[in-house]
Backbone and ligand atoms as CSV (ligand in chain L), in Angstrom:
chain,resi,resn,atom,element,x,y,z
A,1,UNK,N,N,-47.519,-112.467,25.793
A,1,UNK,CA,C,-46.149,-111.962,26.026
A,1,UNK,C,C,-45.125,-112.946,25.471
A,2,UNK,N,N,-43.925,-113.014,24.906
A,2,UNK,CA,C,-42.743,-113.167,24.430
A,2,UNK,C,C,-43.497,-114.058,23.072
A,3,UNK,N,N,-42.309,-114.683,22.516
A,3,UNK,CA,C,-42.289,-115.064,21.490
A,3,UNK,C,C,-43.642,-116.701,21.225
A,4,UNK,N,N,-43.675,-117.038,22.604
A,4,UNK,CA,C,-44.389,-118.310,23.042
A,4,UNK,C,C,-45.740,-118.357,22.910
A,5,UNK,N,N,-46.584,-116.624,23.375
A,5,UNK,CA,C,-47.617,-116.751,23.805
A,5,UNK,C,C,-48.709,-116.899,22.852
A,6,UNK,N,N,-50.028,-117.172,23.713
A,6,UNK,CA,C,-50.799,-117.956,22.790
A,6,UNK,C,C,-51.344,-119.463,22.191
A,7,UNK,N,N,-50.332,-120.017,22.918
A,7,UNK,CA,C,-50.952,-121.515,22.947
A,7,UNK,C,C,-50.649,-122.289,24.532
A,8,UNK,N,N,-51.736,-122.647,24.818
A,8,UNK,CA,C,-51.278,-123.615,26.258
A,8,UNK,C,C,-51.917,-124.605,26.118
A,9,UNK,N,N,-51.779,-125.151,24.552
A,9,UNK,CA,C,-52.521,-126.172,24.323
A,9,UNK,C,C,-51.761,-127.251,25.254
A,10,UNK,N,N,-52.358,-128.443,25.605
A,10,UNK,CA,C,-51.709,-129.609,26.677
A,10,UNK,C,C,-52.178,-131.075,25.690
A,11,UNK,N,N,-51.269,-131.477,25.911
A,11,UNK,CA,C,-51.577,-132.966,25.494
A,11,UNK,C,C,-50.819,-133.880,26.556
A,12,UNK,N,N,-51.431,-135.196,26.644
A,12,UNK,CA,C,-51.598,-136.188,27.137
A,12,UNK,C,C,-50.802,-137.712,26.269
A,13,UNK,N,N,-49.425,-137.846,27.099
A,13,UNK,CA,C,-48.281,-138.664,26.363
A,13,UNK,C,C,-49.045,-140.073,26.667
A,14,UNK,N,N,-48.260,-141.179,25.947
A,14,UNK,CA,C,-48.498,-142.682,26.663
A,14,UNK,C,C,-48.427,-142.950,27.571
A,15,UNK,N,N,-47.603,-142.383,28.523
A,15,UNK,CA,C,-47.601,-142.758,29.891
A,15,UNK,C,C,-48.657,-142.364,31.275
A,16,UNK,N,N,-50.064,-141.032,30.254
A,16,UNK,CA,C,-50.456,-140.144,30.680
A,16,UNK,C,C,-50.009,-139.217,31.720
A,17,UNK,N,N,-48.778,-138.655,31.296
A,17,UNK,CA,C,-48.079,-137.358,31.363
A,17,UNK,C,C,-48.937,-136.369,30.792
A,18,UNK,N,N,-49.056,-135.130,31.472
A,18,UNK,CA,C,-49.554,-134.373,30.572
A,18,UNK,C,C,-48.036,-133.057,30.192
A,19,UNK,N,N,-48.036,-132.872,28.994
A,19,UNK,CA,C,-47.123,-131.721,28.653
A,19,UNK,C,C,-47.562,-130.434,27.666
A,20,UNK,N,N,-46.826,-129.941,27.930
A,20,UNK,CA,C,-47.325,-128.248,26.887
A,20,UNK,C,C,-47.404,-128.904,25.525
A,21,UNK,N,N,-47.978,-128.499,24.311
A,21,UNK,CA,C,-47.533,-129.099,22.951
A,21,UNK,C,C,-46.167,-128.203,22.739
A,22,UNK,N,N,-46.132,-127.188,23.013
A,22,UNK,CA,C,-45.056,-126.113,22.875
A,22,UNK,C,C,-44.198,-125.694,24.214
A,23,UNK,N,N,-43.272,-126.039,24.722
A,23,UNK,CA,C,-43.270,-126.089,26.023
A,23,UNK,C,C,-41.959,-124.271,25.663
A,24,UNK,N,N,-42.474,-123.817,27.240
A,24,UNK,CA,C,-41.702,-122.491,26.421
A,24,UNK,C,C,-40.435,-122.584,27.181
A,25,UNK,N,N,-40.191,-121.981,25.662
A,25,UNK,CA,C,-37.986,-121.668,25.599
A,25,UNK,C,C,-37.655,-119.847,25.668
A,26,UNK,N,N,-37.000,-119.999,26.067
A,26,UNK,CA,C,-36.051,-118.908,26.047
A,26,UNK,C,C,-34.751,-118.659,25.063
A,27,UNK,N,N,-34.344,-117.414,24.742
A,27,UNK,CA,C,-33.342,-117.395,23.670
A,27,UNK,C,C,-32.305,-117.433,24.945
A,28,UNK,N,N,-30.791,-117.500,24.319
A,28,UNK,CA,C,-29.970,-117.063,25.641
A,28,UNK,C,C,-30.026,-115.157,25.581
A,29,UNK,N,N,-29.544,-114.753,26.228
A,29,UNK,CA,C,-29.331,-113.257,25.913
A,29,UNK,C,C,-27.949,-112.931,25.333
A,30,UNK,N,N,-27.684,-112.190,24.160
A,30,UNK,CA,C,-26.253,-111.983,23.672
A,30,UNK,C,C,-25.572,-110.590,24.107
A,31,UNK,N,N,-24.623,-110.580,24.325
A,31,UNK,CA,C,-23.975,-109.762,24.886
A,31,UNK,C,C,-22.837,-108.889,24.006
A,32,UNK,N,N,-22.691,-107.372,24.069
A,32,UNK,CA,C,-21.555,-107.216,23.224
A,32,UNK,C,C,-20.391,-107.019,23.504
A,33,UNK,N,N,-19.023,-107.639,23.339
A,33,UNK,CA,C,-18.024,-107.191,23.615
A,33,UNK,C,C,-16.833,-106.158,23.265
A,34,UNK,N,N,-16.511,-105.349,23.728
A,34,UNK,CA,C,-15.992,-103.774,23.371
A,34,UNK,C,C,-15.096,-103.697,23.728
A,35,UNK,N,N,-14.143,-103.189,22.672
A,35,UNK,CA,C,-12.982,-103.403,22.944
A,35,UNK,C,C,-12.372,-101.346,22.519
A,36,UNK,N,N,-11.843,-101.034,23.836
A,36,UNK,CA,C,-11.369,-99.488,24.159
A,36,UNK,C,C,-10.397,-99.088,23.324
A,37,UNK,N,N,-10.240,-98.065,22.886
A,37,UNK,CA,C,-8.670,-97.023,22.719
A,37,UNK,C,C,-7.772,-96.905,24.089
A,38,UNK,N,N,-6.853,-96.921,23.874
A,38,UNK,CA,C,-5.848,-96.302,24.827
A,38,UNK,C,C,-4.534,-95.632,23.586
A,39,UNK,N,N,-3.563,-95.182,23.792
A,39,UNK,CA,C,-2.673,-93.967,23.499
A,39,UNK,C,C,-1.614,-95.266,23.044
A,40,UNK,N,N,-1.193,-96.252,23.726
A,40,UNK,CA,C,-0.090,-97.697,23.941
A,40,UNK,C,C,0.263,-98.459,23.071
A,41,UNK,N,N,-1.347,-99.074,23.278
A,41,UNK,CA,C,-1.241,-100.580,22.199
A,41,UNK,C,C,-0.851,-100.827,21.403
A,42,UNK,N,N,-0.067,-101.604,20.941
A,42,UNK,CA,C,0.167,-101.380,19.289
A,42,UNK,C,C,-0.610,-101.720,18.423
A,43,UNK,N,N,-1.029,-100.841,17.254
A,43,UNK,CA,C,-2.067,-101.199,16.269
A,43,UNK,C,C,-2.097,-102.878,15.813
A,44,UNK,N,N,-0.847,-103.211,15.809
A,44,UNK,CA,C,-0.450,-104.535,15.243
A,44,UNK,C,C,-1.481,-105.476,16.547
A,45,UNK,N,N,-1.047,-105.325,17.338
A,45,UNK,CA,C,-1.437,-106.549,18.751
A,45,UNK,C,C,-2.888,-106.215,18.198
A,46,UNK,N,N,-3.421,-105.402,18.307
A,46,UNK,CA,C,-4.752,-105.421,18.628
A,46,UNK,C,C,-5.487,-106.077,17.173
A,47,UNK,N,N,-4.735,-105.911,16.179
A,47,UNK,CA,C,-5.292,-106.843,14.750
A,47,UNK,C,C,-4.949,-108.104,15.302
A,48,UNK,N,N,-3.832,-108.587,15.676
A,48,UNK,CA,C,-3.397,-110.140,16.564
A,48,UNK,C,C,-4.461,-110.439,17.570
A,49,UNK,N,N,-5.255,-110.055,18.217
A,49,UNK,CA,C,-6.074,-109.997,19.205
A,49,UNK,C,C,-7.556,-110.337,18.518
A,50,UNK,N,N,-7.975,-109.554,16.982
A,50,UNK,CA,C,-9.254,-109.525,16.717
A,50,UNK,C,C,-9.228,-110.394,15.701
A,51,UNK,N,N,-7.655,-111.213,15.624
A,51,UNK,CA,C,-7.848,-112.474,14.450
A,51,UNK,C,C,-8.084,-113.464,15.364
A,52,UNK,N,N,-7.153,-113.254,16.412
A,52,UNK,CA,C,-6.678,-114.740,17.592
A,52,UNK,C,C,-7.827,-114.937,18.342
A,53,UNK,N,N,-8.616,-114.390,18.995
A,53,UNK,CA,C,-9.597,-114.297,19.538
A,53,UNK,C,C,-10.891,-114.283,19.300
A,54,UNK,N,N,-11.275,-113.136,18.138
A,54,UNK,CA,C,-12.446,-112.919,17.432
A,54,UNK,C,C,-13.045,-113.492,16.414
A,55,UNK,N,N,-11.857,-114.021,15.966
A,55,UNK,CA,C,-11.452,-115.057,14.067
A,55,UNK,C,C,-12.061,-114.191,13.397
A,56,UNK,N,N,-11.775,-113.174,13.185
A,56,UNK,CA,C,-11.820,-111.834,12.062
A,56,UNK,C,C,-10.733,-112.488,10.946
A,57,UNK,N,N,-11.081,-111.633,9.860
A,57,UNK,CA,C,-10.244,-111.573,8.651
A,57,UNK,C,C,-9.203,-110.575,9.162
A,58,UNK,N,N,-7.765,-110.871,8.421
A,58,UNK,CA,C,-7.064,-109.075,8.574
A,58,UNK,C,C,-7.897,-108.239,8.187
A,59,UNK,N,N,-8.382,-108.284,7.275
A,59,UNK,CA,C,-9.121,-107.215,7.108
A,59,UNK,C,C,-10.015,-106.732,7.663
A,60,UNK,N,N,-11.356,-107.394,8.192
A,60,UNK,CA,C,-12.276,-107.298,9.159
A,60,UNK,C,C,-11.447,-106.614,10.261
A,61,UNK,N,N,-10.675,-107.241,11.072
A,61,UNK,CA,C,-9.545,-107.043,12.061
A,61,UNK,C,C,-9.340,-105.332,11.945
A,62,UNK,N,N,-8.411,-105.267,11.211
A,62,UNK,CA,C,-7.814,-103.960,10.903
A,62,UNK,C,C,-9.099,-102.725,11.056
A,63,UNK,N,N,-10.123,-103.385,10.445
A,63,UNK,CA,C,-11.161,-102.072,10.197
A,63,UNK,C,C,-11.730,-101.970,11.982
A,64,UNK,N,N,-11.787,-103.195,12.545
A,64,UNK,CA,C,-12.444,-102.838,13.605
A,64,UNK,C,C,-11.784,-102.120,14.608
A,65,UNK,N,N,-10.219,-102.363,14.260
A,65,UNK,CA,C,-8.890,-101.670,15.156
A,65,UNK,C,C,-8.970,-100.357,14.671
A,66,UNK,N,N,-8.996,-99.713,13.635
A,66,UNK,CA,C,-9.344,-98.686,13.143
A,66,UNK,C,C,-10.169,-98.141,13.934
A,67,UNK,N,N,-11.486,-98.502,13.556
A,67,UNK,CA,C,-12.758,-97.700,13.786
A,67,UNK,C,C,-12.652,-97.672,15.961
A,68,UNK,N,N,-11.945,-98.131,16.829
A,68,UNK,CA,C,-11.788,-98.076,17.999
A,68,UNK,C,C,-10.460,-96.829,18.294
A,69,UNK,N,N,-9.736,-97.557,17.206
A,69,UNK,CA,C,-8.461,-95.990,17.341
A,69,UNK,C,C,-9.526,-94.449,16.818
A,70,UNK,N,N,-10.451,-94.521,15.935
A,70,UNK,CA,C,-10.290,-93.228,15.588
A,70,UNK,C,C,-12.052,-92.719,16.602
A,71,UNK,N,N,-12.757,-93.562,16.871
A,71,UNK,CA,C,-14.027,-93.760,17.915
A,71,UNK,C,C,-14.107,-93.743,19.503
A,72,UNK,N,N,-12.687,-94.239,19.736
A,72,UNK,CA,C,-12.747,-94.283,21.387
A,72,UNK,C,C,-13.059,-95.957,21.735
A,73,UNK,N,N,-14.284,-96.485,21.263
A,73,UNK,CA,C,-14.427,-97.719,21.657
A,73,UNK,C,C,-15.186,-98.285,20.307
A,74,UNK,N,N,-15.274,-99.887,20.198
A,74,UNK,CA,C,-16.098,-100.343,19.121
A,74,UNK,C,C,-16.272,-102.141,19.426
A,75,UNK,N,N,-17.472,-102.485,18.773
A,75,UNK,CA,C,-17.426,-104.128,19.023
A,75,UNK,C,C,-16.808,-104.829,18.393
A,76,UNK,N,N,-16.758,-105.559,18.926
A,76,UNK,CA,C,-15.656,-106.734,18.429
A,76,UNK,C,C,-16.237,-108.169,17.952
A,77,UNK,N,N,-17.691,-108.016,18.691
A,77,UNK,CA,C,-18.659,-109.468,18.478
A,77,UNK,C,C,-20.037,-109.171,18.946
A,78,UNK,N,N,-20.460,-110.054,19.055
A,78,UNK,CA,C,-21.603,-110.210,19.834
A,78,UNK,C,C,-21.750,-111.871,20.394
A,79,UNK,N,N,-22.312,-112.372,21.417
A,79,UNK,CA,C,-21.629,-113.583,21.880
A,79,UNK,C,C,-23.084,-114.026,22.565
A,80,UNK,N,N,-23.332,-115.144,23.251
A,80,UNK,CA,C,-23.856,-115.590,24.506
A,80,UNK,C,C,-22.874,-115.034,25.776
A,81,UNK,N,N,-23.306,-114.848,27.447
A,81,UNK,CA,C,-22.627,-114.715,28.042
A,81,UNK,C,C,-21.420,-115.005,28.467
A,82,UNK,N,N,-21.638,-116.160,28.035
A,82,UNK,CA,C,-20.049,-117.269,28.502
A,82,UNK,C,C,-19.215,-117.160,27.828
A,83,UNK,N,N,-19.501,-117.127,26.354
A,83,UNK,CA,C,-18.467,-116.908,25.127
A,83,UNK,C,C,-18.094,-115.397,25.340
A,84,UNK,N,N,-18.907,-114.168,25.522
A,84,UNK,CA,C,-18.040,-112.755,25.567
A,84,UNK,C,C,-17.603,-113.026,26.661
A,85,UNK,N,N,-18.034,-113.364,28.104
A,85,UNK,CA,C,-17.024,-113.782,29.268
A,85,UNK,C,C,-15.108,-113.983,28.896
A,86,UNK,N,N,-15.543,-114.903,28.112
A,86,UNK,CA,C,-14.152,-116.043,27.905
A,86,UNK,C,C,-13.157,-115.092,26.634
A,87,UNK,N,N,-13.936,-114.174,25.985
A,87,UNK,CA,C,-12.923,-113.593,24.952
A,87,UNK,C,C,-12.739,-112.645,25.666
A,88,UNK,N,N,-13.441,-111.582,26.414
A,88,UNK,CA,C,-12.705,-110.366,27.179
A,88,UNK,C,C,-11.657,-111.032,27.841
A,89,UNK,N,N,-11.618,-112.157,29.110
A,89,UNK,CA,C,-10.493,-112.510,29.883
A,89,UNK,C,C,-9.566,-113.032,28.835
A,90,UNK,N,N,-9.944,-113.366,27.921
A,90,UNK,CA,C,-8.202,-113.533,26.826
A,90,UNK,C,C,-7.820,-112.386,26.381
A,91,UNK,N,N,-8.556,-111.254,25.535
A,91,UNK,CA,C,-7.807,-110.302,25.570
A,91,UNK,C,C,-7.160,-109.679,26.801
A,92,UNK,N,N,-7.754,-109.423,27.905
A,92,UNK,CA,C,-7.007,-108.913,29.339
A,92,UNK,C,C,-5.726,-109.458,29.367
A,93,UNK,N,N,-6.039,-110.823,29.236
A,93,UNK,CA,C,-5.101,-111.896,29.848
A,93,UNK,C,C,-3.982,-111.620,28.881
A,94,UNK,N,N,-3.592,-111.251,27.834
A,94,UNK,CA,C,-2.841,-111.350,26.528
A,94,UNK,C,C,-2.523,-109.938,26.547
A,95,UNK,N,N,-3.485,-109.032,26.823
A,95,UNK,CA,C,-2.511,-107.216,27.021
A,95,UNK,C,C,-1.899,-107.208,28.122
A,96,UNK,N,N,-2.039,-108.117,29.242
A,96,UNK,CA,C,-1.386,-107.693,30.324
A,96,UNK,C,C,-0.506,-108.604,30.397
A,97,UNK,N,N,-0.123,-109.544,29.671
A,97,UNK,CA,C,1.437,-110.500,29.598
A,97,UNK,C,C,2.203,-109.735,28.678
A,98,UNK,N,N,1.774,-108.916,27.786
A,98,UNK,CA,C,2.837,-107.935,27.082
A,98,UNK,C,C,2.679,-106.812,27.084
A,99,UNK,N,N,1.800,-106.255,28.868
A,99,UNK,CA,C,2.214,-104.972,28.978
A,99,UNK,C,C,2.048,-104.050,28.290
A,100,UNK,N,N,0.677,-104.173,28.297
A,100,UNK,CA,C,-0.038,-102.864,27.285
A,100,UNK,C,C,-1.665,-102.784,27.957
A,101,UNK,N,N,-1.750,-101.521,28.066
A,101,UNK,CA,C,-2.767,-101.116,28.611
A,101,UNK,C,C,-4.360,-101.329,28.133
A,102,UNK,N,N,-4.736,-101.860,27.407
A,102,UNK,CA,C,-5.498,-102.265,26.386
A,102,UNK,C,C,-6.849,-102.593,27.341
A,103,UNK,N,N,-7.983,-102.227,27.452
A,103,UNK,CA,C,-9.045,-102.552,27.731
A,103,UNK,C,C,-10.376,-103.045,27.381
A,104,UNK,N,N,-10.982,-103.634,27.641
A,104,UNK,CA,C,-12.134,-105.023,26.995
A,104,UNK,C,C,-13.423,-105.031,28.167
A,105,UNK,N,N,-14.341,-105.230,27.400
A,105,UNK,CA,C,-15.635,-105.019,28.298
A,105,UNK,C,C,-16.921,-105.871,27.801
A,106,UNK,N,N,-18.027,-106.162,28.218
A,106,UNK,CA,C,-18.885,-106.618,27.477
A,106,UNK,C,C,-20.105,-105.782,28.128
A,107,UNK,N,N,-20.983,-105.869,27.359
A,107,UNK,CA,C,-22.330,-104.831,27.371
A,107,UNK,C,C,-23.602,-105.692,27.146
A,108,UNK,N,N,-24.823,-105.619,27.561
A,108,UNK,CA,C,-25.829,-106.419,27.176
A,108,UNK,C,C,-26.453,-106.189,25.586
A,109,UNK,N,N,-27.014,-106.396,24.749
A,109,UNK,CA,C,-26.894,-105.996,23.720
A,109,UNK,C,C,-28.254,-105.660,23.379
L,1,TYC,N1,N,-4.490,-96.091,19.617
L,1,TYC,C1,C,-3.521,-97.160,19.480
L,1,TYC,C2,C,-2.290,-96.632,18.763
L,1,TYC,O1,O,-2.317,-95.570,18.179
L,1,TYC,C3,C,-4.099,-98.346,18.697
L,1,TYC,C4,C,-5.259,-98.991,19.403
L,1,TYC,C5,C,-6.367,-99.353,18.671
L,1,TYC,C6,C,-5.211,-99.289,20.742
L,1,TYC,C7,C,-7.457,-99.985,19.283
L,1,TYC,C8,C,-6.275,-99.898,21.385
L,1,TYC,O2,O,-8.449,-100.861,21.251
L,1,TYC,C9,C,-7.396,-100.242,20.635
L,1,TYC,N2,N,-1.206,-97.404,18.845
């Protein structure tokens, strides 16, 4: 099972420790973050949002603001937990100091 299995070979350090030769890791899990349509926002903020936040190109930016205006919803990244954590609460944090309804989510991926 996972990416590890198959060896439990053991070896024996200088100190006679014994350890895995391969000791098993885990990936982190990445998460996606999604960013909604609403009727409000202004097209502009939300390209300001997927440069300031996402470090998109305008262009990248624009297409992904696009494809959420004309889709309903679309990603914006893909992250470790902590990192999509920390960019949804900035976008929140940044539509709701200028009062725009704008919504942000993250998804397991
Ligand atoms: N639909 C908005 C408008 O017409 C633009 C918009 C795009 C809003 C993407 C939110 O996530 C969004 N002004």
């Amino acid at each position: 099972m996972g990416s590890n299995s198959g060896n439990d070979e053991e070896r024996e350090n200088e100190r006679g420790v014994v350890t895995k030769a391969r000791p098993k890791t885990k990936k982190p899990s990445q998460y996606r973050v999604l960013l909604l349509n609403d009727d409000y926002t202004p097209m502009e903020f939300v390209v300001g949002l997927l440069m300031g936040v996402f470090k998109k190109t305008q262009e990248e930016a624009t297409k992904i603001m696009l494809d959420v205006h004309q889709n309903g919803i679309g990603v914006c990244g893909i992250y470790t937990f902590e990192v999509a954590e920390t960019k949804v609460a900035q976008v929140l944090d940044a539509a709701k100091r200028h009062d725009h309804p704008l919504k942000c989510t993250l998804e397991k991926a």
